[in-house]
C-alpha positions as CSV (number, residue, x, y, z in Angstrom):
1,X,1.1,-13.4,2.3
2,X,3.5,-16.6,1.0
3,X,4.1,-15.1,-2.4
4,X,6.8,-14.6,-3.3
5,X,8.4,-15.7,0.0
6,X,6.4,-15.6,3.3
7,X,6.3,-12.3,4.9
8,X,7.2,-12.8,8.0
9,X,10.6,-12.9,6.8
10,X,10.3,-8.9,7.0
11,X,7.5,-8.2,9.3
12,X,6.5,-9.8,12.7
13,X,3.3,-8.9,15.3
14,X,3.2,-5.8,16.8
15,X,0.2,-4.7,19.5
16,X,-2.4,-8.0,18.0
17,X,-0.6,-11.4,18.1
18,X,-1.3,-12.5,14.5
19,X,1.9,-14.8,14.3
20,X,0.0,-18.5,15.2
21,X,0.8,-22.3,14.5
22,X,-2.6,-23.4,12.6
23,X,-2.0,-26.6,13.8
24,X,-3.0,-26.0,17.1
25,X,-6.2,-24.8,15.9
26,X,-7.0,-28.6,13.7
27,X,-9.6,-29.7,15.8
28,X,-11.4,-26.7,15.0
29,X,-14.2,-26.2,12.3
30,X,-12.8,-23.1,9.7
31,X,-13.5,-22.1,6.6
32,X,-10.7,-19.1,4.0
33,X,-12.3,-16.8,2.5
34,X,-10.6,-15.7,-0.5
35,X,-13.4,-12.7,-1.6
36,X,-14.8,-10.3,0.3
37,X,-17.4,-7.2,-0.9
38,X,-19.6,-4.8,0.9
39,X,-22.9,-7.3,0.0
40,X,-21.8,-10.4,1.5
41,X,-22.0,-8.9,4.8
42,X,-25.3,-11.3,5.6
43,X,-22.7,-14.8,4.5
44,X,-20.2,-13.4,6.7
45,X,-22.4,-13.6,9.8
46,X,-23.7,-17.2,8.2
47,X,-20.5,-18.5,8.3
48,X,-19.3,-16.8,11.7
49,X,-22.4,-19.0,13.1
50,X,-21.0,-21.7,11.6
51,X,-17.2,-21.9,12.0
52,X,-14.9,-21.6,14.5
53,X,-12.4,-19.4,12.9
54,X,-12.4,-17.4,10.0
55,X,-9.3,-16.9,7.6
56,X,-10.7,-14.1,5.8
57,X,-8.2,-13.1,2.6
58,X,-8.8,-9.9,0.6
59,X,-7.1,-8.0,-2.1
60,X,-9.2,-5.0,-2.2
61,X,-10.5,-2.3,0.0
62,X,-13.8,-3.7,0.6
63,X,-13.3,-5.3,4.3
64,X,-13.5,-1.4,5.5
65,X,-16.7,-0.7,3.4
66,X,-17.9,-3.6,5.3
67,X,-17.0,-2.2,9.1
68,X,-17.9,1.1,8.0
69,X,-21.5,0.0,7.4
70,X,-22.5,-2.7,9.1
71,X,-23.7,-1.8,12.9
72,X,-22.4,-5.4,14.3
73,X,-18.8,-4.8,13.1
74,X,-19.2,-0.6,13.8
75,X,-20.2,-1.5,18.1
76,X,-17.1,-3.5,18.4
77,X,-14.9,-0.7,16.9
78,X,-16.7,1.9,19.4
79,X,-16.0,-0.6,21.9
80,X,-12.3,-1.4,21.3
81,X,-10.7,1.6,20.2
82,X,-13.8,4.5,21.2
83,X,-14.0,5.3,17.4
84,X,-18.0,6.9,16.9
85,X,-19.5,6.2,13.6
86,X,-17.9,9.3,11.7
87,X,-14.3,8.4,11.9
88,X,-15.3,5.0,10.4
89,X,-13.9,5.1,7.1
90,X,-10.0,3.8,5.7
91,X,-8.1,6.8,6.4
92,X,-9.1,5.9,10.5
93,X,-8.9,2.0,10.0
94,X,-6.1,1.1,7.3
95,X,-3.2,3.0,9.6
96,X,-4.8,1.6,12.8
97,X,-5.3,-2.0,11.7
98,X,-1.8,-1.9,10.2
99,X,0.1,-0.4,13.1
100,X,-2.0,-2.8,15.5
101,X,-0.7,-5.7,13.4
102,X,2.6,-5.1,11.5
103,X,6.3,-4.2,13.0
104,X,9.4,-4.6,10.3
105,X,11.5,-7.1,12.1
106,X,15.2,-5.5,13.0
107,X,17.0,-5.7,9.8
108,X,14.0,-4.0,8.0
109,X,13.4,-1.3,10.3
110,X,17.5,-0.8,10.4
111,X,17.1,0.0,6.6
112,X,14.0,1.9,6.2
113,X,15.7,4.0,9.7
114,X,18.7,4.8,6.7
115,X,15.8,6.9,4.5
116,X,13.6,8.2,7.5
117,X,16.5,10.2,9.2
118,X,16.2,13.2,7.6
119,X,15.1,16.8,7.9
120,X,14.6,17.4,4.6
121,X,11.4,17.3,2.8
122,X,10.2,14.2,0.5
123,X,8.8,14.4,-2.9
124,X,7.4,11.1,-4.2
125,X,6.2,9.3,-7.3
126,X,4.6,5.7,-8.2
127,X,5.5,4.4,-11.5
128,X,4.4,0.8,-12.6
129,X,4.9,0.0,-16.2
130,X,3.9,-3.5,-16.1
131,X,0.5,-5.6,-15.3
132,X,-0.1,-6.9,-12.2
133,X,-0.6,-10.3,-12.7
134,X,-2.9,-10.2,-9.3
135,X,-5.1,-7.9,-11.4
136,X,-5.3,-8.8,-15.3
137,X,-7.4,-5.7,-16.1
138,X,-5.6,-3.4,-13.8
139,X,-4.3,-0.6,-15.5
140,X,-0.7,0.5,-15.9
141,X,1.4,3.5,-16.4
142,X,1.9,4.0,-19.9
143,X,5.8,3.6,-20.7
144,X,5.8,6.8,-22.9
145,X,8.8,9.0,-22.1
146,X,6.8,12.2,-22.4
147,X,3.9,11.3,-19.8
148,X,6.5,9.8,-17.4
149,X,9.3,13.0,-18.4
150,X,6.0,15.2,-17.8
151,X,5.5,13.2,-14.0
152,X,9.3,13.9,-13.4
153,X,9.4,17.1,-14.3
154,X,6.8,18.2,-12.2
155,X,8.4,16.9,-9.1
156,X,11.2,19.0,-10.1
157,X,9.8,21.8,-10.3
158,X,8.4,21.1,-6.6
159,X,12.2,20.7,-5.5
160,X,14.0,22.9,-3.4
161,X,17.9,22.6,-1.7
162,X,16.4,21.0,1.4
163,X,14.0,18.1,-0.5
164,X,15.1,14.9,-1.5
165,X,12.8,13.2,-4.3
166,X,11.7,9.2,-4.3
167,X,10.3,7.1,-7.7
168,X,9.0,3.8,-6.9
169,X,8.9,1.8,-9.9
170,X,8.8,-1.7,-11.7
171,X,10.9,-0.3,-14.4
172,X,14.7,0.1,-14.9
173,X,13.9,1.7,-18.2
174,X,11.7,4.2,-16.0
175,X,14.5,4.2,-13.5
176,X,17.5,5.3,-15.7
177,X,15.1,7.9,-17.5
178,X,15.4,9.4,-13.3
179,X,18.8,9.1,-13.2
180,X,18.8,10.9,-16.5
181,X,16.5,13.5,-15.4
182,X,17.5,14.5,-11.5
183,X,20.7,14.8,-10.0
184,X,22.0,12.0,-8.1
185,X,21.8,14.3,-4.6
186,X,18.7,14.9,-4.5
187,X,17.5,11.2,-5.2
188,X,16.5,8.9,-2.4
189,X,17.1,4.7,-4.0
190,X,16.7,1.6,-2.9
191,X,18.8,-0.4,-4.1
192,X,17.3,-3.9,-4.3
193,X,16.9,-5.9,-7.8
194,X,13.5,-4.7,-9.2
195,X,11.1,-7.4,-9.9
196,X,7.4,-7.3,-9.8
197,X,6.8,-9.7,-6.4
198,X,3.4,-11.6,-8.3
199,X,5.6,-12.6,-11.4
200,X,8.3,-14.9,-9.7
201,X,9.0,-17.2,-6.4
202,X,12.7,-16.9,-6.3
203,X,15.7,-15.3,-4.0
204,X,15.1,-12.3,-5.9
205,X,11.3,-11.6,-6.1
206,X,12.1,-12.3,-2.2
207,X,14.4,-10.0,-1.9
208,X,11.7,-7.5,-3.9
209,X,9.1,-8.2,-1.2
210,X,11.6,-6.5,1.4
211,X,12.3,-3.4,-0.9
212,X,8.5,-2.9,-1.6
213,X,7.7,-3.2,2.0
214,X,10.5,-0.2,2.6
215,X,8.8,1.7,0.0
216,X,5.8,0.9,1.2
217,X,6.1,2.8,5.0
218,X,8.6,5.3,2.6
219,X,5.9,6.7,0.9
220,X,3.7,7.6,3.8
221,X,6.4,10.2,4.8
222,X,5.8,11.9,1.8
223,X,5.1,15.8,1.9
224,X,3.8,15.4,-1.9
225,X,2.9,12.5,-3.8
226,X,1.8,11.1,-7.8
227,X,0.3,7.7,-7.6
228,X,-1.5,5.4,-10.2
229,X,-4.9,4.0,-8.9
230,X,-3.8,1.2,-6.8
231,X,-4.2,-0.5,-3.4
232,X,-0.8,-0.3,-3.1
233,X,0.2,3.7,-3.6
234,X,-3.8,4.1,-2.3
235,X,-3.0,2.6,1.3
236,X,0.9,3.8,1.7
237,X,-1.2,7.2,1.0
238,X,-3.5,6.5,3.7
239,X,-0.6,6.2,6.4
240,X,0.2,9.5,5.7
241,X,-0.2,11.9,8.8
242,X,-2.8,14.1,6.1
243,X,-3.8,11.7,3.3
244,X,-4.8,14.1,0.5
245,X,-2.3,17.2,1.2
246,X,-0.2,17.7,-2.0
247,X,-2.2,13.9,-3.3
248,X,-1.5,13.7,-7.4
249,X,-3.4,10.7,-9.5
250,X,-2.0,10.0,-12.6
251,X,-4.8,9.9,-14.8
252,X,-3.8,10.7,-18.6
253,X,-2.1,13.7,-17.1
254,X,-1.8,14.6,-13.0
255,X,-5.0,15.0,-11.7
256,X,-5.3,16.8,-7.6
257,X,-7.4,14.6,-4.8
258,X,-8.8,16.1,-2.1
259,X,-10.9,13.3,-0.5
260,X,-12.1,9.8,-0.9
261,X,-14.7,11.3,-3.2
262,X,-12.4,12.8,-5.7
263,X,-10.1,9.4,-5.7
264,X,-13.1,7.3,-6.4
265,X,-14.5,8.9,-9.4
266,X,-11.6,7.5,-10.9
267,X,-11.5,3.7,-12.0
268,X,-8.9,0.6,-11.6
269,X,-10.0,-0.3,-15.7
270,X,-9.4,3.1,-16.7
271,X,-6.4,4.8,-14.5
C-alpha cells in the first residue's frame, strides 16, 4: 500500500519476509495483477506458468474464495500450516495470513499497547459518513442523527462501570454527536486528525493511515461490535478471537450475524 504514504512507515515483516528491493528481482519476467475473483482461478495458473513472480493486488475478499476452492492452492495450505479442507475459509486465513505477514513497527505497537492494557470490557462501533473513493458505489452510513443516536444509544445500553466504548469514524460531526452522547470516561479516542486515507497524499492523510491501522487491530478486541458492510470493519471482525459473538450490521436499523452466511445476504450497494 503507497497511498496515502507507504505503509511500511507503520508496519514491517513479521514471521514471512515480505519487505524486498524489487530491483533485485529486474532480470526477472513478472507481471501485477490489480483484480482478482474466484473465476480467474484457470489465468492465474496461466500466468504462474508464464512469469517469474507474481505481484498479485486485491481490494476484496475474493483471494480466500480462491484458496478455499481450488485443490492446488488448498494442498499447499494442508501442507504448510496442516489446515484440512474445513477450516479453509476467512475467518482461518485472514488472521493467519495477517499475523504471518504484519508486525506494527515500535512506535505503533507503543500506541496501540496505551488502548489494549485494560481489563475492562470493549464496546465498538464503525461509522463512515463519507464515500470511499476506492469504491464509488459503496455504501455509506447515512449522516442522520436519529439512525446514528439509535447506534449510540444501543451501545449504551450495553455499558456497564467496567466497559469502555470505541466509535471509529470519518466524521467529526459523528464524533462530537459521541462526545455529546457518552461521558468522556467511558470513551476510548484516538486522537489523530480524521481524514479519509483514499481522498488525500499529505502529512495528514499519513498520519490517518497510522490511526486507522490502531483502529484497525483495536477493533478485534472488541467484546461487541456495529459495523457497516465493509472490508475494513469485515476483516478487523475476523481477527477477533470469536468473529460473530455480539456481531451487529448496520443495515437500515442493527441487524445480528451469526456466520458468514448471515453477513453475505447483505450487499456492498445496498448496506
Amino acid at each position: 500500500m503507497a497511498c496515502p504514504c507507504s505503509i511500511e512507515h507503520f508496519v514491517t515483516s513479521n514471521f514471512i519476509q515480505w519487505e524486498i528491493d524489487t530491483m533485485s528481482f529486474k532480470n526477472y519476467s513478472s507481471i501485477y495483477i490489480t483484480s482478482l475473483t474466484s473465476k480467474d482461478y484457470s489465468q492465474l495458473k496461466t500466468f504462474n506458468e508464464q512469469y517469474d513472480i507474481l505481484y498479485i493486488q486485491t481490494i476484496n475478499m475474493d483471494n480466500f474464495d480462491l484458496i478455499s476452492n481450488e485443490p492446488d492452492l488448498y494442498r499447499s495450505l494442508q501442507t504448510r500450516f496442516n489446515l484440512h479442507q474445513e477450516y479453509i475459509n476467512t475467518e482461518t486465513l485472514y488472521p493467519l495470513f495477517y499475523d504471518l505477514l504484519i508486525r506494527l513497527k515500535p512506535k505503533l505497537q507503543s500506541q496501540l499497547d496505551v488502548y489494549t492494557h485494560r481489563s475492562s470490557g470493549l464496546l465498538c462501533a464503525q461509522i463512515r459518513t463519507d464515500r470511499n473513493l476506492t469504491f464509488p458505489n459503496h455504501a455509506v452510513f447515512p449522516y442522520y442523527e436519529k439512525p446514528i443516536t439509535k447506534v449510540l444509544e444501543f451501545l449504551k445500553s450495553k455499558q456497564s462501570s467496567n466497559t469502555k466504548i470505541l466509535v471509529t469514524t470519518d466524521s467529526q460531526d459523528v464524533q462530537q454527536l459521541v462526545q455529546r452522547m457518552l461521558p468522556a470516561h467511558y470513551l476510548v479516542q484516538i486522537i489523530s486528525p480524521i481524514t479519509h486515507i483514499a481522498q488525500y497524499s499529505n502529512y495528514s492523510s499519513c498520519e490517518s493511515l497510522g490511526k486507522a491501522i490502531i483502529e484497525f487491530h483495536l477493533l478485534a478486541e472488541c467484546d461487541l461490535i456495529i459495523t457497516l458492510k465493509s472490508s475494513f470493519g469485515y476483516f478487523a471482525v475476523m481477527r477477533r478471537e470469536d468473529p460473530f459473538k455480539k456481531l451487529f450490521l448496520y443495515c437500515y436499523g442493527l441487524i445480528q450475524i451469526h456466520n458468514t452466511d448471515d453477513y453475505n445476504k447483505y450487499t456492498y450497494s445496498t448496506c
